[in-house]
N, C-alpha and C positions, 0 to 999 in steps of 0.2 A: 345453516351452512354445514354442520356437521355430517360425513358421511353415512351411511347406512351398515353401521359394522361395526364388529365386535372388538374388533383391533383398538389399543389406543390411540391418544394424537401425538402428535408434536407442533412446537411450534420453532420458529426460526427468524430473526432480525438482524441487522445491520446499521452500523453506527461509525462515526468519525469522518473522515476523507475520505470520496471517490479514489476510486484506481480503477484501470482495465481490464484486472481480472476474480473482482469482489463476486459479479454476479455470475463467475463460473462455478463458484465454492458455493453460491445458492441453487444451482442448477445440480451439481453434484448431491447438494442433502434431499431436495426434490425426487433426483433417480433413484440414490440411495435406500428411499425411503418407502418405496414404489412396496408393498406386497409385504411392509410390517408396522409402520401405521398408518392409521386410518385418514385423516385427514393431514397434512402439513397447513399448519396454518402461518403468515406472515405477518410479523408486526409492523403495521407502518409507523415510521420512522423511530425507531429505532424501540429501546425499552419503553420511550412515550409510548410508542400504541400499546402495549399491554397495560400500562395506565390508564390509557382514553379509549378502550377496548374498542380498537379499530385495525381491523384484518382482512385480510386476503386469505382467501382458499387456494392457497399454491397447487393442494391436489389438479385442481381444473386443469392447469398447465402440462399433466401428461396425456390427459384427455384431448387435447387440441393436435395431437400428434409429434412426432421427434424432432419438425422443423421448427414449432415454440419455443423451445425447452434448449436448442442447439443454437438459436438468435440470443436468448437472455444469456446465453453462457460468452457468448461475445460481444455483448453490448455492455461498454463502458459506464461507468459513475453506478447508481445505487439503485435496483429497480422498486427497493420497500422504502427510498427514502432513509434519510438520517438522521440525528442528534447527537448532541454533546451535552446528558444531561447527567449529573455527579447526583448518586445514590449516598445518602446522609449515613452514617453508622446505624447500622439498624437498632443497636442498644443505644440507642440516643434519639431516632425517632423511628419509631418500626412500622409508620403510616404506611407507605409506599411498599412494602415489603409483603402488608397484609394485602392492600388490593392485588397485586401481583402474585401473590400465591391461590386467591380466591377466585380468580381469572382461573389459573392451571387446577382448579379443582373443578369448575364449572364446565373448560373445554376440553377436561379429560386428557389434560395433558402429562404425558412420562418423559420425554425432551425438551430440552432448552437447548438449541445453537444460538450463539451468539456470534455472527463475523466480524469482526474489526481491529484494532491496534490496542494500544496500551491501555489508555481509557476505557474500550471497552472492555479487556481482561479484569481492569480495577471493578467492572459491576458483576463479573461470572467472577471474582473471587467471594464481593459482598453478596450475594445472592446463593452461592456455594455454601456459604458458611450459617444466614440465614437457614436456607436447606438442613442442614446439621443441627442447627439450634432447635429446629420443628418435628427432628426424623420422618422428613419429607425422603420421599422415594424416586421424587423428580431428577434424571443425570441431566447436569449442568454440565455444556461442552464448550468452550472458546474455541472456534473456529481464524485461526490468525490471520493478519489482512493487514500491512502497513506500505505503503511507499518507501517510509522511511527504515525500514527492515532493523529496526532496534526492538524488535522482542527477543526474551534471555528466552537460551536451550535451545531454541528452532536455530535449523541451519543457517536458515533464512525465511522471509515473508512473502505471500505471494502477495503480486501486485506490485514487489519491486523490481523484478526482470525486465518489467515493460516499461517502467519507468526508465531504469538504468540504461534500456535499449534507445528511447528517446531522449536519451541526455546526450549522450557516445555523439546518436546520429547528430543532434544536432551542433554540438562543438564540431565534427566535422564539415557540416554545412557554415558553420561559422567561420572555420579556415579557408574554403574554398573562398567564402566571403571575401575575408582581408589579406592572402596573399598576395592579389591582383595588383596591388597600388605600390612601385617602391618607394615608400616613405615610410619613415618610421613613426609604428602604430602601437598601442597599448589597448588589448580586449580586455576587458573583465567581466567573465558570466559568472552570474549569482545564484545557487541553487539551494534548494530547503535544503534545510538539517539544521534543528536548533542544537542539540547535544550531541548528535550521530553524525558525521558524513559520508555516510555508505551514500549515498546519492552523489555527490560531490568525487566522490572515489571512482564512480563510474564514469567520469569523463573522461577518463585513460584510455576508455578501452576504443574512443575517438583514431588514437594512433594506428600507424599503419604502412606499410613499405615508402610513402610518398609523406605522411604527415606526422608530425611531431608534437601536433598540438592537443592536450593544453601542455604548455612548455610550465606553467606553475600551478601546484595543485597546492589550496589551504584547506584544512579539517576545524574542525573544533576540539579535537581530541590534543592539538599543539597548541601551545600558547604563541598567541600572533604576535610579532615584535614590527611595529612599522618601518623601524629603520633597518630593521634583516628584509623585512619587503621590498625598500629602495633599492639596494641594493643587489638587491636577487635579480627585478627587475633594469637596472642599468646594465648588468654585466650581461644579459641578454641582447641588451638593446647594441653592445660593441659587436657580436657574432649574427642578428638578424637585423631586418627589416619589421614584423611583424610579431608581437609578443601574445600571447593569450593565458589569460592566466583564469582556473575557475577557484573559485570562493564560497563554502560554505557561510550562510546565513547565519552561524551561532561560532562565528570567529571571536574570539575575544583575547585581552588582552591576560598579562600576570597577575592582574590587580580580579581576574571577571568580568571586568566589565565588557561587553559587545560593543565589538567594531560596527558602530550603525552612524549613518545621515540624521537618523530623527529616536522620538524617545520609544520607547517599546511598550506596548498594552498588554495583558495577560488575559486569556480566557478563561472558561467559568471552570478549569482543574487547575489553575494558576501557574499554565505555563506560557513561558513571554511569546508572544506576538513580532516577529523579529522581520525587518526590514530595513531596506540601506545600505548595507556592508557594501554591496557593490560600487554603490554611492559614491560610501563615503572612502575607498580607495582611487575611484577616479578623482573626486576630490582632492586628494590628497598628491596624487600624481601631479596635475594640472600645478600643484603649487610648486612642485620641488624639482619638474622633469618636463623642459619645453618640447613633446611630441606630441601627437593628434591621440587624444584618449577616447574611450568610451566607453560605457558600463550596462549590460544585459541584463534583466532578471526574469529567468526563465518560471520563477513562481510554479503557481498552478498546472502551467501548461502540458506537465508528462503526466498528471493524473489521469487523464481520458483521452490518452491519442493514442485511441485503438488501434487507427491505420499502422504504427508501429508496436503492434504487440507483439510478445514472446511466445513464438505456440510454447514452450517449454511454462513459462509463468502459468499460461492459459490451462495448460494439463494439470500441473501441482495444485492450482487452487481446485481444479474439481474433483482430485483424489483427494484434497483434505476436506470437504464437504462430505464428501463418503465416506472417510474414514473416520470422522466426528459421528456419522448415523453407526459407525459399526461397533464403534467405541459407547455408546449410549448404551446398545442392544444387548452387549456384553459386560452390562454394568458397571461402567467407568462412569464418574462423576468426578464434578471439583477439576476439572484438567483441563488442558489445550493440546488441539494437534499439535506434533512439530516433526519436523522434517529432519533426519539424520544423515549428510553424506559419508559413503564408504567410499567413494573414490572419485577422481576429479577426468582421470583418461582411465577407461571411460567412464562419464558422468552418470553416477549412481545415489541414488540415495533412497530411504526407507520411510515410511511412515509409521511414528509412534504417537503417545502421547507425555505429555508432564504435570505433575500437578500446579496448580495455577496459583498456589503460593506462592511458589516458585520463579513466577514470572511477573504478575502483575505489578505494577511501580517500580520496577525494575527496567533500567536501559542497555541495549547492547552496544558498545562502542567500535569502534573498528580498533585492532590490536595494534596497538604502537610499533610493535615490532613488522607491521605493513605498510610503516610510514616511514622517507626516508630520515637520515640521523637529521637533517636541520630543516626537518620539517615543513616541505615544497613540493612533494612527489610522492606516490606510491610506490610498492613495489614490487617486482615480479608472483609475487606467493598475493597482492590483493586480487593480481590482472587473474591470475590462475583461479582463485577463486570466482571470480565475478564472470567470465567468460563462458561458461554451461549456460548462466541463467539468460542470457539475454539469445539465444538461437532459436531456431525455427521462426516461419511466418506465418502469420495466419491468413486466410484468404478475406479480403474484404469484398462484400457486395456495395458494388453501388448506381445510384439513382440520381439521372439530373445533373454528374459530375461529382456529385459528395456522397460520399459512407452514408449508408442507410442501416440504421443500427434500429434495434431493438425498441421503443417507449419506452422511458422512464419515470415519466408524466402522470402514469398510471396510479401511481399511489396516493396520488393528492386527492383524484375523484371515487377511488372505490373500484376502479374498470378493472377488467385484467389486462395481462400482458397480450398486446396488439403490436401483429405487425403491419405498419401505419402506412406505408407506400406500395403497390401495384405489387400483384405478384414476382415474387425475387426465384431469380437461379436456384435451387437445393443443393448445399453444402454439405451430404449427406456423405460424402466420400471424405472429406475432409474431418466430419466428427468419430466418422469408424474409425481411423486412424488413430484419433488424439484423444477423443474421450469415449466415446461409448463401444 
């Protein structure tokens, strides 16, 4: 599989949650990488495949010409596939550590990208430090990548623009919903954020010369008090017709404990599994406040709804892809991109890196001082913040009536990146612009 050349390799994987704009930050270390090493190689699913030494020759992908390489860059969820697998202390079992560096000595490799969220930073710090303990000469790079845009020092993460974009829109589509009926209504949309609610914060930006909603916003970063909830919402319910209120997923109470319907599971980094808050506030309505209730939980759904993505999100991930091959080439190790704003009008910001001590296990919260004093609302300085990242659109191609995106399927059988339906339109104007 190996190319014919003197150059070294790299390799590159991806781990945790789908988002919209993961595989433009793999398309970016791809271009990047185009004329300094020799092959880019792909782990599928995640550090598993360097494990169960099973890859992708990403080089192929510039070989099939600009319009491969410009579909994977807008085609949502993971195109190597993913994992959520926790690397042991390597001074406690250094098994995993040795096959994984015996691999990078076999396929010639002087790169590691890793793209993902916090978890994944937790294996490019254990694998960093691995590195050090060998005087390995391999630079390890964290490529960042969360919805939930809680990594420390990045301005912010790609992949949450489009999220934040498809939260907005839809709590507006959720107003247009229940203004219609005058009765007195009670919404409550449920969105991730177990520790963080930058997702949950971008429901604000829903408002608009005609719309006000969501009229209540909860975080997890305040402590939830149900009878300030009541409350909040009755005094609405004397000046409107229709309430909407959104709710992060990791609300809890003075005590910790999470405002949930049911009990909560932990996954394999032993972080809780959280569901119900929505729930369990209609719930709670329904007992204390005879109006027509009901409760949303938007979950999953803004991780891959390309059709609303950010060209802005879409650009940042594939400069930080690039900027992870540049940061390698110039001998950075042990670090992650991140993103630095110097200005908000107009929207500016820089690509650097950080060391990934620094960041790994570490969560960014939204600053209390962008939450209003009693804890129901944002505030002008979050909207300011949040309002760059979710602009521009990207053009979608489509087929049959639906978005025809990219294969992602690919990594399960070994194939490469195919595009699976009838010759499509070239988008060719569109990527000069924004990425290449």
């Amino acid at each position: 599989m190996t190319q014919q050349t003197d150059l070294p390799n790299c390799i590159v994987a991806q781990s945790g949650g789908p988002t919209v704009a993961i595989n433009a930050s793999l398309a970016g270390v791809i271009h990047a990488s185009v004329g300094h090493y020799g092959t880019v190689y792909g782990s599928i699913n995640g550090i598993l495949g360097i494990l169960n030494q099973n890859y992708l020759n990403l080089t192929e992908l510039t070989a099939s010409g600009r319009d491969a390489l410009q579909q994977l860059a807008t085609t949502p969820a993971m195109y190597l596939g993913s994992c959520r697998y926790k690397l042991k202390d390597y001074r406690e079992d250094p098994s995993d550590y040795e096959k994984i560096f015996e691999q990078f000595d076999a396929l010639n490799i002087k790169g590691f990208f890793y793209i993902g969220g916090n978890d994944s930073m937790d294996t490019v710090l254990k694998l960093s430090d691995y590195a050090a303990s060998i005087g390995s000469d391999i630079r390890i790079i964290g490529i960042p990548k969360t919805i939930d845009n809680d990594l420390m020092i990045t301005d912010h993460t790609p992949g949450f623009g489009s999220a934040a974009k498809y939260i907005a829109s839809t709590l507006l589509e959720i107003a247009h919903d229940t203004i219609i009926y005058p009765v007195k209504s009670i919404t409550i949309v449920e969105i991730m954020g177990r520790d963080a609610g930058w997702l949950t914060a971008a429901s604000a930006l829903a408002r608009n010369t005609y719309c006000d909603a969501p009229h209540l916003i909860y975080l997890p970063e305040c402590t939830f008090n149900t009878e300030d909830f009541l409350a909040d919402v009755r005094e609405l319910l004397t000046e409107r017709d229709n309430v909407i209120v959104a709710v992060s997923e990791g609300i809890h109470d003075a005590e910790g404990n999470y405002i949930s319907a049911g009990e909560s599971a932990t996954d394999t980094f032993g972080h809780s599994q959280l569901s119900g808050a929505g729930k369990a506030l209609e719930l709670l309505i329904k007992a204390s406040i005879p109006v027509k209730v009901r409760s949303v939980e938007i979950n999953i759904l803004q991780r891959c709804a390309a059709h609303l993505s950010s060209a802005t999100d879409l650009k940042e991930a594939f400069f930080s892809g690039e900027k992870a091959v540049t940061l390698a080439l110039q001998g950075v190790t042990a670090s992650m991109v991140v993103m630095k704003r110097t200005s908000d009008e107009p929207y500016t910001i820089v690509y650097d890196y950080a060391k990934i001590k620094n960041i790994a296990n570490e969560a960014k919260s939204v600053p209390r001082k962008w939450i209003n004093a009693r804890g129901n609302n944002v505030t002008e300085e979050m909207l300011a913040y949040l309002t760059p990242l979710i602009q521009g659109e990207v053009p979608v191609t489509y087929y049959h009536g639906l978005p025809s995106y990219g294969c992602v399927a690919s990594c399960r059988t070994g194939s490469q990146f195919l595009i699976k339906s009838p010759r499509l339109p070239s988008r060719r104007g569109f990527f000069t612009n924004l990425l290449f």
